[in-house]
VOMAR-634887 format. One line per field, with one value per residue: residue number from 1; residue in three letters; z, x, y of N, C-alpha, C in turn. Coordinates in steps of 0.2 Angstrom, whole numbers, plus 2048, in hexadecimal, padded with zeros to 3 digits. Example, Ala and Ser with C-alpha at 12.3 -4.5 7.8 and 13.67 -1.06 7.14 Angstrom:
resi: (1/2);
resn: (ALA/SER);
n.Z: (827/823);
n.X: (842/840);
n.Y: (7E4/7F5);
ca.Z: (827/824);
ca.X: (83E/844);
ca.Y: (7EA/7FB);
c.Z: (827/827);
c.X: (842/840);
c.Y: (7F0/800);
This chain:
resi: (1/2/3/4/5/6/7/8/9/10/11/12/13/14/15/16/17/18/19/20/21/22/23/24/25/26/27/28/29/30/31/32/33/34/35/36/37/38/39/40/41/42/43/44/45/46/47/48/49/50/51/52/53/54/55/56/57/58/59/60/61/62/63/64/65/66/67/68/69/70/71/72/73/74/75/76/77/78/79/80/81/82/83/84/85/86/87/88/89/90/91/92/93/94/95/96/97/98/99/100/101/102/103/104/105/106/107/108/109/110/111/112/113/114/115/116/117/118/119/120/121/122/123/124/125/126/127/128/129/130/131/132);
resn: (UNK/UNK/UNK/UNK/UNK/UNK/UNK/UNK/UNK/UNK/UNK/UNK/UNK/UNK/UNK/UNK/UNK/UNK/UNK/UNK/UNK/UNK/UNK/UNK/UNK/UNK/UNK/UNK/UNK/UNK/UNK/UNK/UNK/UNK/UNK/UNK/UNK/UNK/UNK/UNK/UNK/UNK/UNK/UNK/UNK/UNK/UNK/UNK/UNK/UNK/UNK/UNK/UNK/UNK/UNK/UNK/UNK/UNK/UNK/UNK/UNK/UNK/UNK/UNK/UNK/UNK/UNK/UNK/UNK/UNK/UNK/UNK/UNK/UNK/UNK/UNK/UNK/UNK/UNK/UNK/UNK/UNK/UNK/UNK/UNK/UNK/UNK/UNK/UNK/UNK/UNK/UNK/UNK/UNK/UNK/UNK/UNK/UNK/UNK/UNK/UNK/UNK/UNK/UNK/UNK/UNK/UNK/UNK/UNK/UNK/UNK/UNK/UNK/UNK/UNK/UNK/UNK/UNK/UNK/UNK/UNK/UNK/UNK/UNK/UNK/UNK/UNK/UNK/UNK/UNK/UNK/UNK);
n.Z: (180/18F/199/1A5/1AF/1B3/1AA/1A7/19F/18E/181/172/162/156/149/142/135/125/124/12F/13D/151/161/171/182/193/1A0/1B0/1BC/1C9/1D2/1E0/1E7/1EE/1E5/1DA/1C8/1B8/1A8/197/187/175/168/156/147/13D/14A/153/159/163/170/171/177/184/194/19E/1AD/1AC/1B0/1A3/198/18F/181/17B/171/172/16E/16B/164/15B/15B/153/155/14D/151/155/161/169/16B/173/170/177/175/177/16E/16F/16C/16C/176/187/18F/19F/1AA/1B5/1B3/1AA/1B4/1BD/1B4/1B0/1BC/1C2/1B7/1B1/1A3/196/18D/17D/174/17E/185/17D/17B/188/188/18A/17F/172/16B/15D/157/151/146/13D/136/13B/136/129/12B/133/139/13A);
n.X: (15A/163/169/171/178/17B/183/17B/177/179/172/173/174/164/15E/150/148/14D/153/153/159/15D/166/163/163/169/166/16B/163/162/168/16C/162/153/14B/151/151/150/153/14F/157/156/161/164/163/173/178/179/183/18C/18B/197/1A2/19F/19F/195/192/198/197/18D/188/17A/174/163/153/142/136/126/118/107/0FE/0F1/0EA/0E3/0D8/0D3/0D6/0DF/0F2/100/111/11F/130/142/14F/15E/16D/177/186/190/19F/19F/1A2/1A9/1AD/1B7/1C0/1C3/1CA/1D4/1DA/1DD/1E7/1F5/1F8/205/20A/207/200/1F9/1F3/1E9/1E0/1DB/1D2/1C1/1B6/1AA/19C/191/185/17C/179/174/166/159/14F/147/14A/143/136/12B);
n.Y: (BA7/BA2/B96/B8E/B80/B70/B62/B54/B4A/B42/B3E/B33/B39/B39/B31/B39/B3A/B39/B46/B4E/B4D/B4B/B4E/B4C/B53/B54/B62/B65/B72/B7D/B76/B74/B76/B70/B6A/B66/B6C/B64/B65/B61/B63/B66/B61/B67/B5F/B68/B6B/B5F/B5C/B64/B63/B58/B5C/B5E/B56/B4B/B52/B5F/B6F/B78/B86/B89/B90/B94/B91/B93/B88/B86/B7D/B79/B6A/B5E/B51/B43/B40/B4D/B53/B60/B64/B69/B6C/B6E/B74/B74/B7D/B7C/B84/B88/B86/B85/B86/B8A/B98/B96/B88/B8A/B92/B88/B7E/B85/B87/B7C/B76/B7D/B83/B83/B85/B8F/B85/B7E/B88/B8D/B80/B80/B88/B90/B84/B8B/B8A/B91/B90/B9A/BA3/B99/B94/B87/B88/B83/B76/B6D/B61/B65);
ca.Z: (187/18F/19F/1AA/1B2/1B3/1A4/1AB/19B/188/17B/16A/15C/156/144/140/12E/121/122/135/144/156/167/178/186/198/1A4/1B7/1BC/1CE/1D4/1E6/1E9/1EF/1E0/1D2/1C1/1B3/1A1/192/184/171/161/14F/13F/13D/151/159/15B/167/175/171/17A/188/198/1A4/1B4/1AD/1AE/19D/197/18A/17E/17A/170/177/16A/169/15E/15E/156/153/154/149/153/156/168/168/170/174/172/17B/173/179/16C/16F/163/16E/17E/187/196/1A5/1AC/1BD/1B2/1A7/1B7/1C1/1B1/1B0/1C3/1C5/1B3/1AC/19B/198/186/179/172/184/187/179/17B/18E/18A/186/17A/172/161/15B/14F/152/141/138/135/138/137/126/12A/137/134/13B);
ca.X: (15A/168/16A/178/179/181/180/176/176/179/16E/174/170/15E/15B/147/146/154/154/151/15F/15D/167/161/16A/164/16C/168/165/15F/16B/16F/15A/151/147/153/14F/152/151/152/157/15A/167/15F/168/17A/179/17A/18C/18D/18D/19B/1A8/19F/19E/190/194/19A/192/18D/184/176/16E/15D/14F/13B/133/11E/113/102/0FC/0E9/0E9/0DF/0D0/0D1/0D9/0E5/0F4/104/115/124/139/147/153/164/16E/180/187/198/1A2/19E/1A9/1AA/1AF/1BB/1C6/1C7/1CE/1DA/1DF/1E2/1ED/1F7/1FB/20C/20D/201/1FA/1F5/1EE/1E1/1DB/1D7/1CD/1BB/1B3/1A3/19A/18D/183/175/179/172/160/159/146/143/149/13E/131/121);
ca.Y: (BA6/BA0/B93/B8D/B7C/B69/B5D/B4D/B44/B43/B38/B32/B39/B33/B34/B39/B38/B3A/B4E/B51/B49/B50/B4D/B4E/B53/B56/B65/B67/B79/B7D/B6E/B77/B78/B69/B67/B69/B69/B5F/B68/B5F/B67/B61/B65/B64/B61/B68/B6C/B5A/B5B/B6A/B5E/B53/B5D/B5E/B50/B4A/B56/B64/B74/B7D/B8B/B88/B96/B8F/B92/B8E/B88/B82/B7B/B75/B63/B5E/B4B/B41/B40/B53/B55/B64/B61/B6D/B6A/B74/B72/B79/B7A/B7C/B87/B8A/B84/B89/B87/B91/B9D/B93/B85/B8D/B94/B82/B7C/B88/B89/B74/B73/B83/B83/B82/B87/B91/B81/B7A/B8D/B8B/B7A/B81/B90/B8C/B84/B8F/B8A/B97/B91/BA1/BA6/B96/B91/B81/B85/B81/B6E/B6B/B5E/B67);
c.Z: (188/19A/1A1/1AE/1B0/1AE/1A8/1A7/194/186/178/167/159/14E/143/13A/12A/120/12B/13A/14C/15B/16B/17D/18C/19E/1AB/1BA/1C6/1D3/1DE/1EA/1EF/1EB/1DB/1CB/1BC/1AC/19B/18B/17C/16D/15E/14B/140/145/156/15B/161/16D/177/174/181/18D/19D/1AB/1B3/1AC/1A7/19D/193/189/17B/176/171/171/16A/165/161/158/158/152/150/14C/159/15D/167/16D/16E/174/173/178/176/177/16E/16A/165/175/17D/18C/19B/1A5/1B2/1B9/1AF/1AE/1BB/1BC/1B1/1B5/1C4/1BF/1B0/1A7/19B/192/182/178/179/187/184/17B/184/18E/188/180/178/16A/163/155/14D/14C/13B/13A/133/136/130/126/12F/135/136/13B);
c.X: (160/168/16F/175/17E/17F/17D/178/177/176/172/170/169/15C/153/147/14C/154/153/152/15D/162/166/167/168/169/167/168/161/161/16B/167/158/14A/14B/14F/152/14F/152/151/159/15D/165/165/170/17D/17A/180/18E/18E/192/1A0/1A6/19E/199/194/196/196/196/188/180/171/169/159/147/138/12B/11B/10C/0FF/0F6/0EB/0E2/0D8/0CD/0D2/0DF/0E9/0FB/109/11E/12B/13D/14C/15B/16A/177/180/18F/198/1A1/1A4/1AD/1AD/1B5/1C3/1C8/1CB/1D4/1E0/1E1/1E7/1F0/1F9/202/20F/207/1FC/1F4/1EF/1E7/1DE/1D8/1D3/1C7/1B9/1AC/1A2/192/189/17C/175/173/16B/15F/151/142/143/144/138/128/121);
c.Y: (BA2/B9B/B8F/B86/B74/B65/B57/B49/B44/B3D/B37/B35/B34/B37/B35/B37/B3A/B40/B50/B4D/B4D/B4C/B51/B50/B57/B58/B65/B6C/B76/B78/B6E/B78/B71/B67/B6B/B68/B68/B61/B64/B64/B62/B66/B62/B64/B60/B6B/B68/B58/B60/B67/B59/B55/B5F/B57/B51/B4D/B5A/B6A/B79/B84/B8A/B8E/B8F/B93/B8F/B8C/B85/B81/B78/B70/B63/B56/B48/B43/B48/B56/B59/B65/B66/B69/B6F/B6E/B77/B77/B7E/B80/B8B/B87/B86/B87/B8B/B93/B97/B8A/B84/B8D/B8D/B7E/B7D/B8A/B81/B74/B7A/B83/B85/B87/B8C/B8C/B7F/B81/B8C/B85/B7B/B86/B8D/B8C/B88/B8D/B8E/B94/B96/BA3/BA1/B96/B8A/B7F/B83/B78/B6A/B67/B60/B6F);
């Protein structure tokens, strides 16, 4: 699945145990409504870096995965739990082209560094590190 809005906010990295790191990271979709909404989404493992090139305000695109579980607490209440993990993010288009229309690349290098950035990690598995 894939969703389109304005970055809000980034966490630190939060180690859980010595095999299993997440970062959060919370987008605004629906922003032009009068009840936006506020998604947070996390990055597991070798994925908490995926947000470092991007900044509070800018809009991205985030591919996602829904993921649920269900826990049985000690005293036997079963309780549901909804993630939504993160596993690529990009530049929009809309954000791409005002890049490109206030500064024009002068040389090849300056072209690259203005095209967007995209990481893909769709190929890797992170489900056996999971700790539940």
């Amino acid at each position: 699945m894939d969703v389109t809005g304005i970055l809000k906010l980034k966490h630190d990295v939060q180690q859980v145990s010595d095999k299993f790191k997440k970062r959060e990271f919370v987008l605004t979709i629906d922003q032009n409504t009068q009840y936006p909404q506020y998604i947070s989404f996390q990055l597991i493992q070798d994925k908490t870096s995926l947000i470092d090139n991007y900044q509070v305000g800018e809009e991205i695109k985030v591919s996602f995965n829904l993921k649920g579980r269900e826990w049985t607490s000690p005293q036997g209440e079963v309780k549901y739990f909804t993630t939504i993990d993160a596993w690529r993010i990009e530049r929009t288009q809309a954000t791409t082209n005002k890049t490109e229309t206030t500064s024009q690349p002068k040389n090849a290098e300056e072209k690259s560094a203005a095209s967007p950035i995209v990481t893909d990690f769709s190929s890797s598995s992170a489900e056996g590190d999971l700790p539940f």
